[in-house]
VOPAGU-2260 file (C-alpha; in pm, 1 decimal, decimal comma):
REM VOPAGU-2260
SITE   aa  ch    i         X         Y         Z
SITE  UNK   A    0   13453,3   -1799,5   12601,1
SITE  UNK   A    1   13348,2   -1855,3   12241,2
SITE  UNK   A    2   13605,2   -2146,3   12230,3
SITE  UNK   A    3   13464,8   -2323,8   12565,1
SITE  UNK   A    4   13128,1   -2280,7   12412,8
SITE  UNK   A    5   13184,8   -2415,5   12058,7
SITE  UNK   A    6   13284,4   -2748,2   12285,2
SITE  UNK   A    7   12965,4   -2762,8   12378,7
SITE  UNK   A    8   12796,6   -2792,6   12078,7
SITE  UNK   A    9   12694,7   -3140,2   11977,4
SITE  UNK   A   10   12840,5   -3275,7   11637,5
SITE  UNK   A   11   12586,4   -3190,0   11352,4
SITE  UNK   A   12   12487,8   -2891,4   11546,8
SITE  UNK   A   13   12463,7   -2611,3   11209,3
SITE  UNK   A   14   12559,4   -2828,8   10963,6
SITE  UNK   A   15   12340,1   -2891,1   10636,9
SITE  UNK   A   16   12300,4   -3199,9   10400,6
SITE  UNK   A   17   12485,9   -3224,8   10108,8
SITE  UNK   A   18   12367,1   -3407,6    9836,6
SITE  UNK   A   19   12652,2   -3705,3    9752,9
SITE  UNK   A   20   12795,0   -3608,2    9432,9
SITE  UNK   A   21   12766,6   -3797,6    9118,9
SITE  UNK   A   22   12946,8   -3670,7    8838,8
SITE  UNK   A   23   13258,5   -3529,4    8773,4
SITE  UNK   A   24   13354,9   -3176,5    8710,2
SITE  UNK   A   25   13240,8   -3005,3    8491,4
SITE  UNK   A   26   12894,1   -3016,4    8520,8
SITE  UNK   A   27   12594,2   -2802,7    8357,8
SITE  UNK   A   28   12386,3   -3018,6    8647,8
SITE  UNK   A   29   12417,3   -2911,6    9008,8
SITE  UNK   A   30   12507,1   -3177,2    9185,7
SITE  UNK   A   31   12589,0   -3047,4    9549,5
SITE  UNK   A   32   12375,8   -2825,7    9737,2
SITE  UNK   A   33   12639,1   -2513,5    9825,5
SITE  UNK   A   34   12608,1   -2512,7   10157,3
SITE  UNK   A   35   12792,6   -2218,4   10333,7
SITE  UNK   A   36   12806,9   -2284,2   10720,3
SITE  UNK   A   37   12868,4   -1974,5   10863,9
SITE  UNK   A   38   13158,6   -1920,6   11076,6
SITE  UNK   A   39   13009,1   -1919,6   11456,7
SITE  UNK   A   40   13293,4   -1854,0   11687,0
SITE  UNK   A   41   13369,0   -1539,4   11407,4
SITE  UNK   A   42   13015,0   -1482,8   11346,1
SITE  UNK   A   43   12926,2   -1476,4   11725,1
SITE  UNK   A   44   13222,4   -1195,8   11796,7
SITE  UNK   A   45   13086,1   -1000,2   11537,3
SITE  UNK   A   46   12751,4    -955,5   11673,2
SITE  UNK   A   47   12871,8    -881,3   11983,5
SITE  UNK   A   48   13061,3    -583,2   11813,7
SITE  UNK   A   49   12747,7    -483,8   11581,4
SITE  UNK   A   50   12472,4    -568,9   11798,9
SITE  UNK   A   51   12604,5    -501,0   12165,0
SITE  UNK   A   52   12486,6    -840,2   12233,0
SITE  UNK   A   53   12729,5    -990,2   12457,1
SITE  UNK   A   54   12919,1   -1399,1   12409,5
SITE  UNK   A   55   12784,7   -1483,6   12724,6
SITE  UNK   A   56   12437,5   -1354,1   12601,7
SITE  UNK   A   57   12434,2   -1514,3   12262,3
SITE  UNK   A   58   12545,6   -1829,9   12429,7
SITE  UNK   A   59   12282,8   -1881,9   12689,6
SITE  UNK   A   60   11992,8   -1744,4   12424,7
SITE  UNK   A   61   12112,4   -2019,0   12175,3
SITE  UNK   A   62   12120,0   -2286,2   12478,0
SITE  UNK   A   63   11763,4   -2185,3   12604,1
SITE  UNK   A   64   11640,1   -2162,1   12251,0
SITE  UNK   A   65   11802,1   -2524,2   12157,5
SITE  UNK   A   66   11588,0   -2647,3   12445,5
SITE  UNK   A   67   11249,6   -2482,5   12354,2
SITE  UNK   A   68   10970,2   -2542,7   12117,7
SITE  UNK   A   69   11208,8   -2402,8   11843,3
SITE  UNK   A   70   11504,1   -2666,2   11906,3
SITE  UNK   A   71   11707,0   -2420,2   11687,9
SITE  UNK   A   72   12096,0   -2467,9   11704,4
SITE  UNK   A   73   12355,4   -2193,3   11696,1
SITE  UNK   A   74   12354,0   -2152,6   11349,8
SITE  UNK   A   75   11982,2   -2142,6   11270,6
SITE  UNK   A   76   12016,5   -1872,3   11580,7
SITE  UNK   A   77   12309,3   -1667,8   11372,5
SITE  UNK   A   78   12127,3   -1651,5   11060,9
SITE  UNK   A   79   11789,9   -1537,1   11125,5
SITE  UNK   A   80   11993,1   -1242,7   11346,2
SITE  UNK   A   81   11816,8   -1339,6   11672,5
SITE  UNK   A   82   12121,7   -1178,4   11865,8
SITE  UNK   A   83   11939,4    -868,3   11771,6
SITE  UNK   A   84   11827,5    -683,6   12147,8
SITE  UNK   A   85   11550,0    -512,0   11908,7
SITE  UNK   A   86   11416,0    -864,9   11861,6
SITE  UNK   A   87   11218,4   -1024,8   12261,2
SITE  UNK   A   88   11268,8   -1320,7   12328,6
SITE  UNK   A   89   10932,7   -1409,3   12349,2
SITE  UNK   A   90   10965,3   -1325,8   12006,0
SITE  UNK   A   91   11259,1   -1511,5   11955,2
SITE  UNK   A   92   11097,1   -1833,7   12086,2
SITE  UNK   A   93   10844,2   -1737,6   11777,3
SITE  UNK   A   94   11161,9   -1904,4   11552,0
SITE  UNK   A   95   11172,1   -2298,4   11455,0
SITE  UNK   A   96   11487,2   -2497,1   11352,2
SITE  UNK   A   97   11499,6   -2775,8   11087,3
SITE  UNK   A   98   11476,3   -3031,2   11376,9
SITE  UNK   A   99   11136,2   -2846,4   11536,5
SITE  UNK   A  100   11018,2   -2861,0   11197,1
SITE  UNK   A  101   11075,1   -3259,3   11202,0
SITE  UNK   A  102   10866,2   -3277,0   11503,0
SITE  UNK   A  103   10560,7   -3050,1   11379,6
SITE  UNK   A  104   10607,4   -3225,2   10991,0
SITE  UNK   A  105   10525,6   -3589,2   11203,7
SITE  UNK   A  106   10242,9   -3449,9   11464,4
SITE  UNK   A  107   10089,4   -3280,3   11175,5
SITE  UNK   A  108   10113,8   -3564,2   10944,0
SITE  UNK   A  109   10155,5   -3896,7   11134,2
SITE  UNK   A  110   10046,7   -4125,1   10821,1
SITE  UNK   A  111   10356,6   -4182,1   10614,9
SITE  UNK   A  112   10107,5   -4368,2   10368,7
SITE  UNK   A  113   10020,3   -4025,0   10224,6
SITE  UNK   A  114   10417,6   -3933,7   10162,0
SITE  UNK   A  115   10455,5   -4134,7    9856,1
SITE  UNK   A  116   10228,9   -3953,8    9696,7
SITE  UNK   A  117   10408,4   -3630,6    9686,1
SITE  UNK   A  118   10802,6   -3741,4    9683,1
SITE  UNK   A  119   10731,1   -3922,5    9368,9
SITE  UNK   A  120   10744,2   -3680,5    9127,4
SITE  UNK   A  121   10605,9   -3910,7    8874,4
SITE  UNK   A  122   10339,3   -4047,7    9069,6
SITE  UNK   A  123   10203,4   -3726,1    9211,0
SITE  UNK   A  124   10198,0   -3539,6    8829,8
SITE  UNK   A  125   10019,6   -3798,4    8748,5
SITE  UNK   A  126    9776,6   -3804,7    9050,9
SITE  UNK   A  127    9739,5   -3461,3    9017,8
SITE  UNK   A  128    9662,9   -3471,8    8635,6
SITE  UNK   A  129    9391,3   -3737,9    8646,9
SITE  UNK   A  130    9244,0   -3528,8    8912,9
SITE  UNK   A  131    9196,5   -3195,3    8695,0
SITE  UNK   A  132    9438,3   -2959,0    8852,1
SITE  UNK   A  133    9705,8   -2747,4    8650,8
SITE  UNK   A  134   10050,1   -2996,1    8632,8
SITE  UNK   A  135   10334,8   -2899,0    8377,5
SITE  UNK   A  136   10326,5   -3117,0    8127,1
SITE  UNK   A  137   10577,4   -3415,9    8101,7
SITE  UNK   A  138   10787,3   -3498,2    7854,0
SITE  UNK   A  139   11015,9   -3762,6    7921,0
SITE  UNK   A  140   11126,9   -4012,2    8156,9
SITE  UNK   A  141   11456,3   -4145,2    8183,6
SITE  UNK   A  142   11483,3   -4448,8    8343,3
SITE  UNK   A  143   11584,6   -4802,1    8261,1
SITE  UNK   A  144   11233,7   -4998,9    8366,7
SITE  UNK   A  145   10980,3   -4746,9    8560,4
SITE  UNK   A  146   10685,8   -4599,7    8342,5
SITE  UNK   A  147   10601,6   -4261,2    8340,1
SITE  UNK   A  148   10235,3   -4306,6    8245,7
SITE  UNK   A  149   10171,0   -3957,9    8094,3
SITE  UNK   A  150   10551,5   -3914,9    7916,7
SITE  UNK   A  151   10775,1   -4057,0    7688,1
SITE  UNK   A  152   10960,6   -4321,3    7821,8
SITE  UNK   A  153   11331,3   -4314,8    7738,1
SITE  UNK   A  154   11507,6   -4631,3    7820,0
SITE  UNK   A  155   11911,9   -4585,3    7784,9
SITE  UNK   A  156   12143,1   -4305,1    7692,7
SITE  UNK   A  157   12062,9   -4346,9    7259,3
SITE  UNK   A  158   11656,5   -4272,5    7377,3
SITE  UNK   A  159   11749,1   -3997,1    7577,9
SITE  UNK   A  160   11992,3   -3856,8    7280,3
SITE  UNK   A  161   11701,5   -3906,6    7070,1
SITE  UNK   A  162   11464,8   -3705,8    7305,8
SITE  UNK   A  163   11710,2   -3434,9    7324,2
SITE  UNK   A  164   11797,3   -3439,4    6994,0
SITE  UNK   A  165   11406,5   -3357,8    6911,5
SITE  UNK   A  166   11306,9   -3127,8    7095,7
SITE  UNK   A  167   11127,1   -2800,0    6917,6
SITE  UNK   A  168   11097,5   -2619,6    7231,8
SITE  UNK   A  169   11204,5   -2527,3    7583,4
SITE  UNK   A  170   11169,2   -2842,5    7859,1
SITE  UNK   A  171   11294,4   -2829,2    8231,6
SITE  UNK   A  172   11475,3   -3185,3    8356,8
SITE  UNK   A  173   11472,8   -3255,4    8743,0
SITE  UNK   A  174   11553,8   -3549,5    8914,8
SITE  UNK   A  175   11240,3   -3723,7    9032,9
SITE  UNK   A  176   11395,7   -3776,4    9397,5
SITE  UNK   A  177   11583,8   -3494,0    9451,9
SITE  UNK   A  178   11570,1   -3170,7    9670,6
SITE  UNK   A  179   11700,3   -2815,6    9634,5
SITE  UNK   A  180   11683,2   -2865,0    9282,6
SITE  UNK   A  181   11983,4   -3051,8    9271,5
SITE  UNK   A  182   11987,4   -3146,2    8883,0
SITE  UNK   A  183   11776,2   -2954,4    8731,3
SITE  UNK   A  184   11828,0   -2810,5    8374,4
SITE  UNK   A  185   11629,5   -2521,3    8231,5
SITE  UNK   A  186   11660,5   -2581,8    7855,4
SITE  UNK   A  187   11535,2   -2313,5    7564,9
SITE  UNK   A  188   11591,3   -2660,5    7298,2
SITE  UNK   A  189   11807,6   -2810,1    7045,4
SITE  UNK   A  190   12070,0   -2677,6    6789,3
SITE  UNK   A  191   12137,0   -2937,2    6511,8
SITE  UNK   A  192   12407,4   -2743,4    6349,5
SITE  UNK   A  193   12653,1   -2783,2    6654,6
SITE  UNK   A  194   12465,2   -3089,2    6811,1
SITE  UNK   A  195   12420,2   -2918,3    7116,4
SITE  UNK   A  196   12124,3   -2818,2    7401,9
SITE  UNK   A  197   12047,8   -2453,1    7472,2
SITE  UNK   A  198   11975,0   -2315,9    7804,4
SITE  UNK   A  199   11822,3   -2069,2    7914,1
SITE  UNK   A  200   12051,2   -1772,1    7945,3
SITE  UNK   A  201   12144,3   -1921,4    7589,7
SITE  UNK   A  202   12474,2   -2092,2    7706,0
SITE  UNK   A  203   12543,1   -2431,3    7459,2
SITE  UNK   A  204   12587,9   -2768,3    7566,0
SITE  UNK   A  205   12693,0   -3038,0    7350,8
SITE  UNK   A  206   12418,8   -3318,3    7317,4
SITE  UNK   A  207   12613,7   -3592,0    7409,1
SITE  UNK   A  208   12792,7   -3438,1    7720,5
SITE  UNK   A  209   12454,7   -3289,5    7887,7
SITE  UNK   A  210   12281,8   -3700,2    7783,0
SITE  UNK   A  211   12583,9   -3815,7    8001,7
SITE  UNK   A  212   12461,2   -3575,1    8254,2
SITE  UNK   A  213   12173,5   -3711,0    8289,0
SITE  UNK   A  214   12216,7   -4102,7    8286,3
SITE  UNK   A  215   12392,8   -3984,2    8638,5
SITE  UNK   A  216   12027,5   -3991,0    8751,4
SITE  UNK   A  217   11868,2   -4250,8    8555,4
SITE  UNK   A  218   11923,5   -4514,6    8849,4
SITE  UNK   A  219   11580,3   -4337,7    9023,0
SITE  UNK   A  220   11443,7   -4160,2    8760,0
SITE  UNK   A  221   11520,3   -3792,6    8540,6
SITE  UNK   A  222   11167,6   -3648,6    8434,2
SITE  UNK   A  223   11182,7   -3361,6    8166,3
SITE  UNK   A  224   10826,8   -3142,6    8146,5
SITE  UNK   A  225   10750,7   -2844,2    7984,3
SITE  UNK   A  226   10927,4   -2558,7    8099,9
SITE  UNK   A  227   10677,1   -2243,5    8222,6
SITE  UNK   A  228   10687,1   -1901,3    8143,4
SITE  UNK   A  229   10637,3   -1670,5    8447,2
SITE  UNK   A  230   10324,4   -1448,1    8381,7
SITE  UNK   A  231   10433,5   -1107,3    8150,4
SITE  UNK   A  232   10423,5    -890,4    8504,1
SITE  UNK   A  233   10618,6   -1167,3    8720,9
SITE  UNK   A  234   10887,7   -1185,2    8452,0
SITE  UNK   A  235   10930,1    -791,1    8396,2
SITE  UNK   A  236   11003,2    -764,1    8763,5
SITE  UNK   A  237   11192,4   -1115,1    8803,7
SITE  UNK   A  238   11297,5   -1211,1    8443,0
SITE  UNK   A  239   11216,4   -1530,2    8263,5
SITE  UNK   A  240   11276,6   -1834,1    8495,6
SITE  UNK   A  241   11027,1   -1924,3    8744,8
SITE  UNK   A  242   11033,7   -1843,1    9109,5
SITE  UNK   A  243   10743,4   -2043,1    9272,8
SITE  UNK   A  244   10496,8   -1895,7    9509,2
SITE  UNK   A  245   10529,8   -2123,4    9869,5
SITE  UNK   A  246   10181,4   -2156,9   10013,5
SITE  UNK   A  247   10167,7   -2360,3   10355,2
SITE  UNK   A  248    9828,2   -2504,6   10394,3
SITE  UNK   A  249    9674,4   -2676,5   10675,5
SITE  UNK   A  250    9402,4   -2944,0   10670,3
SITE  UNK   A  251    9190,2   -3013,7   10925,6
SITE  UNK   A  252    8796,7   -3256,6   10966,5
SITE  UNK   A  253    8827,4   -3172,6   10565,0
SITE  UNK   A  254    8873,7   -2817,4   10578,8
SITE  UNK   A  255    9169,0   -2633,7   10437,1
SITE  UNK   A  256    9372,9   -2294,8   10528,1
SITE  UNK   A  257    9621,6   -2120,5   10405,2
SITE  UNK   A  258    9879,8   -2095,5   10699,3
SITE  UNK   A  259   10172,8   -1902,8   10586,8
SITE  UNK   A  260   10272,9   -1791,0   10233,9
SITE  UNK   A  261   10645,4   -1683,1   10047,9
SITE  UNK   A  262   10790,7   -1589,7    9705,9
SITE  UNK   A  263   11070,6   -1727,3    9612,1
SITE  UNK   A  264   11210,9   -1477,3    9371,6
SITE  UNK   A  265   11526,0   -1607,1    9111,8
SITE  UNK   A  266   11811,9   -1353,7    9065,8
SITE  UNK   A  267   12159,4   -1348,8    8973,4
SITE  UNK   A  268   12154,7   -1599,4    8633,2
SITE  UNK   A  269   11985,7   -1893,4    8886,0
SITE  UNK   A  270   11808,2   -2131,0    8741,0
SITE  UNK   A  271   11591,8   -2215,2    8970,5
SITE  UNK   A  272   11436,1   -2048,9    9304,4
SITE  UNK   A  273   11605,0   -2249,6    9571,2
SITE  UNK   A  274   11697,4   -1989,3    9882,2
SITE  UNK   A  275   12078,3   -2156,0    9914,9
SITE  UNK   A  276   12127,1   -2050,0    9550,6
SITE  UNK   A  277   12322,9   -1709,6    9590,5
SITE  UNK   A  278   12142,7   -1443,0    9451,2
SITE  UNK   A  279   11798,0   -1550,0    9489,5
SITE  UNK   A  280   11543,4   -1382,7    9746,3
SITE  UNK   A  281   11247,9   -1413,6    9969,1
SITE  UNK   A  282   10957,4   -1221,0   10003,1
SITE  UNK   A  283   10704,3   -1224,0   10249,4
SITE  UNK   A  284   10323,0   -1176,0   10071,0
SITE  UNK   A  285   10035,0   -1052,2   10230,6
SITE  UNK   A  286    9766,2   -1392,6   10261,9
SITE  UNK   A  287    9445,7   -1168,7   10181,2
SITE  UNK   A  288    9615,1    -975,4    9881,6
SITE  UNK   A  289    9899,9   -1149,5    9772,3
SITE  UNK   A  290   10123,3    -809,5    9761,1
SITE  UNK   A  291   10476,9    -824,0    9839,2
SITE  UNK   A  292   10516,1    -665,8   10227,1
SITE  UNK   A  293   10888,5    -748,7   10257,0
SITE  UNK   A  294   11186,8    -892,7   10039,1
SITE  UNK   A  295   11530,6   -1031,1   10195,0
SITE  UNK   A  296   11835,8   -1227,9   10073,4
SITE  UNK   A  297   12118,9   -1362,5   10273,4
SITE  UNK   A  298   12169,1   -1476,4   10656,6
SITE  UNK   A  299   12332,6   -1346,3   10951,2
SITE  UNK   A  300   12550,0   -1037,5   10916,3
SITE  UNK   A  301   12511,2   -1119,5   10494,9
SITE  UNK   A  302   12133,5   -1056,2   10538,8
SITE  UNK   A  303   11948,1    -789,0   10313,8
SITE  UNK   A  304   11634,7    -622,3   10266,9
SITE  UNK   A  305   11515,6    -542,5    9927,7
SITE  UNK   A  306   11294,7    -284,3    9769,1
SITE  UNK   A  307   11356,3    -374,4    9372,0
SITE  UNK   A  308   11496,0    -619,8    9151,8
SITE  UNK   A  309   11865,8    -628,3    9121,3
SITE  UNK   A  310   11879,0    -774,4    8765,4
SITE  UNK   A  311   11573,6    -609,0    8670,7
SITE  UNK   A  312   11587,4    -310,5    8872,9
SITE  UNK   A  313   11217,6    -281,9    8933,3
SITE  UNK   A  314   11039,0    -234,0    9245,9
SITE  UNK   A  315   10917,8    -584,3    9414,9
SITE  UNK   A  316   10750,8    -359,9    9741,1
SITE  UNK   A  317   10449,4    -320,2    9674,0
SITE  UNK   A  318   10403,6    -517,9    9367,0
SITE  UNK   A  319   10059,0    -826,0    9389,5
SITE  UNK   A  320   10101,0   -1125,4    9228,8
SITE  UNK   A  321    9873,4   -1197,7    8967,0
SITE  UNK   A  322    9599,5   -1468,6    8972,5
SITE  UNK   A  323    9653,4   -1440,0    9404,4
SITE  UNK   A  324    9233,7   -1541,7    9465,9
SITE  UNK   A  325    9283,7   -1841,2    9190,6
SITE  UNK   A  326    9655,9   -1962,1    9328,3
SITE  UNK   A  327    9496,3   -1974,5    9730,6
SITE  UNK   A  328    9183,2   -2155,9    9615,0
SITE  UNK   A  329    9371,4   -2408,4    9382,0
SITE  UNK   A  330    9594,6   -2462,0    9697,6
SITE  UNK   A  331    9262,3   -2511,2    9878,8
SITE  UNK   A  332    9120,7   -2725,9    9684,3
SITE  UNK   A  333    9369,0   -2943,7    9621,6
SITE  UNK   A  334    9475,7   -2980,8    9955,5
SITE  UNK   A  335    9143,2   -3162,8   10005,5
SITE  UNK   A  336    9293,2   -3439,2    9743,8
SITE  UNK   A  337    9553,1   -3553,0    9963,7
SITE  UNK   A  338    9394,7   -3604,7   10350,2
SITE  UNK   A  339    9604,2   -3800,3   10475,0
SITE  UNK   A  340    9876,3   -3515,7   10462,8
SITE  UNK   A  341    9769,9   -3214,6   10685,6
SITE  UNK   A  342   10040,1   -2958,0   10647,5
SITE  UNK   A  343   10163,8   -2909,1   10292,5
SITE  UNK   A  344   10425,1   -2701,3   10111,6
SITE  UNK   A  345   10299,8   -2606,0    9782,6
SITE  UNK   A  346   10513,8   -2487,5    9527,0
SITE  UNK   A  347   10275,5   -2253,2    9264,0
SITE  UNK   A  348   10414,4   -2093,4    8934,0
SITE  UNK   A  349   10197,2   -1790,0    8851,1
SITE  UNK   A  350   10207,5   -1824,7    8456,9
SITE  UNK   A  351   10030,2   -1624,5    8168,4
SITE  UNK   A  352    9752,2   -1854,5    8193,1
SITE  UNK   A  353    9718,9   -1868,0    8586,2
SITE  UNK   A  354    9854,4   -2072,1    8868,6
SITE  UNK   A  355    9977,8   -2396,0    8808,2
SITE  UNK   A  356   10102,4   -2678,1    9061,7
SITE  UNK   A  357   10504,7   -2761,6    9053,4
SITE  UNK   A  358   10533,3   -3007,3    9365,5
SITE  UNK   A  359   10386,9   -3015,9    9672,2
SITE  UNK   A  360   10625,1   -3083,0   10004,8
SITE  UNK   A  361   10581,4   -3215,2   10320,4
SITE  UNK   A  362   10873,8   -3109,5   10602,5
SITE  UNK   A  363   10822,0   -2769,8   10381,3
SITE  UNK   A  364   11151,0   -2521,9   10510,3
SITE  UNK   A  365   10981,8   -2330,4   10764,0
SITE  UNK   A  366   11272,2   -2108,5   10752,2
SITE  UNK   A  367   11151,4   -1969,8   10412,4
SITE  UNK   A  368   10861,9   -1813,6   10606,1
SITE  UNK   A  369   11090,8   -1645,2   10843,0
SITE  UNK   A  370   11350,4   -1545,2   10602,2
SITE  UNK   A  371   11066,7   -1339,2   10428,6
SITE  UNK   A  372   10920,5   -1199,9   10704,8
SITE  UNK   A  373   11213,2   -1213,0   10956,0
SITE  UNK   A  374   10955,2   -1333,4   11234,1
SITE  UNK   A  375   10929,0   -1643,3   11326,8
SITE  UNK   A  376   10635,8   -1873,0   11207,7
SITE  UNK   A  377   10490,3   -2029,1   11512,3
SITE  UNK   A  378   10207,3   -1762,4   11575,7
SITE  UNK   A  379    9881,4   -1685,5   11435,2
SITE  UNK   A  380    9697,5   -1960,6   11214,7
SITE  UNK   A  381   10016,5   -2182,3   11193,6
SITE  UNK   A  382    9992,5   -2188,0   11580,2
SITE  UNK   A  383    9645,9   -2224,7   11603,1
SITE  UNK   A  384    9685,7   -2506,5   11341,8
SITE  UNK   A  385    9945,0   -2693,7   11503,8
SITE  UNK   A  386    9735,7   -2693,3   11836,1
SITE  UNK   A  387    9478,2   -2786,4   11701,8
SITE  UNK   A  388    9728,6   -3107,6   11534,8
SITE  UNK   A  389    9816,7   -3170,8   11850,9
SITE  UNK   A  390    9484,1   -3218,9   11999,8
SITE  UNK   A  391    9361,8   -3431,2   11725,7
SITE  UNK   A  392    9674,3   -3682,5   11686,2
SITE  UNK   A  393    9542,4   -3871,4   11423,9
């Protein structure tokens, strides 16, 4: 049965995007999202035995749910455990897959014009800067003829050996076109006696082999900024490196809402928040209050709920961000800034001296959302929102 039925499934069905890699091994940069497909025809028996949910059942589910509003393929299905009988499937239908999210990313915002300005990482700091609102601050750019505008330019590998070389202080690189913080370095500065970069977690790199890194990137563009410290509270729950706040906002006739919001909470020695990283969490966060209602990790049978840290050990249930009010009406407000976009991921790091702005995302990972909360999104405001998207086109 399982075998007939894996047949069926169209090629690309479950399967993610790896980024191409670049460099050779080893690397202090990841270069390759780590993907882990899950096994379906294994994963499927399994949840027959756990769940009581027959192959036949899981089968025709993931078929009717592939055709729906949700388009979600078997895998999308597997991990967010909708063979579950506890779960309806009017519920169920509640659930959208990567390509549903295409769909709802270009209803809700049909002018690509407005893109640019947030998959440029240079171009939207800067935008965002000149406009007033809270940006990390750059440092350098490494590229070969593109200006930064606000940072140092560093032109070839002896600039960016230079840059590195002087630097007093902690900095965070990223690509400027990447995603799933492929490339990113969280650095705590330089050590001249062995002619090396720290990071954070206080590993050593020499200078020259981290600058060779780097110049993997330098085709499009490596931007280093100041790296943020997570506000005393966040980091005594979390530790030191920054797991953004993900707050969906709609914009509609110049009025903005907050659709939908998610933690993204580092663990396990990550650097940075992304959900594929093993380790790191989700939490679900009450809109009104900004306390933590729910924390999970993992997919499918792997999934977990969590009441505390497990570096830390302290308790994440329970626990309100700081600076909630200010991080919603920053979102707000800046959502206002950038009309022609009416559905945007924002990415806020609650820091000592409030909420700042990391990056801003259209096509923003529903399945964060529903991770968190382990409902799916399309209900309440989102809903609402997206109707109303669809009944004002442009």
């Amino acid at each position: 049965m399982v075998k007939r039925f894996w047949s069926m499934i169209p090629a690309g069905w479950g399967r993610g995007v790896n980024a191409e890699r670049i460099l050779g091994e080893p690397s202090t940069l990841n270069q390759t999202r780590d993907h882990k497909h899950l096994p379906l025809a294994e994963t499927m028996m399994r949840s027959q035995r756990e769940s009581g949910t027959s192959l036949f059942t899981q089968a025709r589910e993931i078929m009717a749910l592939r055709r729906g509003q949700g388009k979600l393929n078997a895998e999308e299905y597997l991990g967010n455990r909708l063979f579950d009988p506890d779960i309806s499937m009017d519920d169920k239908r509640r659930f959208l897959g990567i390509q549903a999210e295409v769909i709802v990313d270009r209803l809700c915002n049909p002018s690509f014009k407005g893109r640019a300005a947030v998959r440029d990482k240079i171009i939207f700091a800067a935008m965002m800067s000149a406009l007033g609102f809270p940006v990390p601050k750059p440092l350098g750019f490494v590229h070969s003829t593109q200006t930064s505008f606000l940072a140092r330019d560093l032109r070839d590998r002896d600039a960016l050996l230079a840059f590195l070389r002087g630097l007093d202080g902690p900095a965070f690189g990223k690509p400027v076109d990447s995603r799933w913080s492929l490339g990113t370095a969280s650095l705590d500065g330089y050590r001249s006696h062995t002619d090396s970069v720290v990071l954070l977690g206080g590993e050593e790199v020499g200078a020259e082999t981290f600058a060779d890194q780097v110049m993997g990137f330098a085709e499009k563009g490596y931007l280093f900024q100041e790296r943020l410290e997570p506000h005393p509270e966040v980091a005594r729950l979390a530790g030191r490196a920054i797991g953004t706040v993900r707050l969906l906002t709609g914009n509609l006739d110049g009025k903005s809402e907050l659709l939908d919001c998610a933690w993204k909470i580092v663990a396990g020695g990550n650097v940075a928040d992304n959900f594929w990283r093993d380790g790191n969490m989700l939490a679900a966060i009450d809109p009104e209050t900004g306390t933590v209602a729910r924390v999970a990790s993992g997919l499918a049978h792997e999934s977990r709920t969590h009441e505390s840290h497990p570096d830390t050990g302290e308790t994440l249930t329970g626990f309100t961000l700081p600076f909630w009010s200010q991080a919603v009406a920053l979102v707000l407000r800046a959502a206002t800034m950038l009309p022609d976009l009416r559905l945007i991921g924002w990415d806020i790091a609650i820091t000592t001296d409030g909420p700042m702005i990391v990056e801003a995302n259209t096509l923003p990972a529903f399945n964060l959302h529903q991770i968190a909360s382990g409902q799916g999104i399309m209900k309440g405001r989102f809903e609402a929102f997206v109707t109303a998207c669809k009944r004002s086109p442009t």
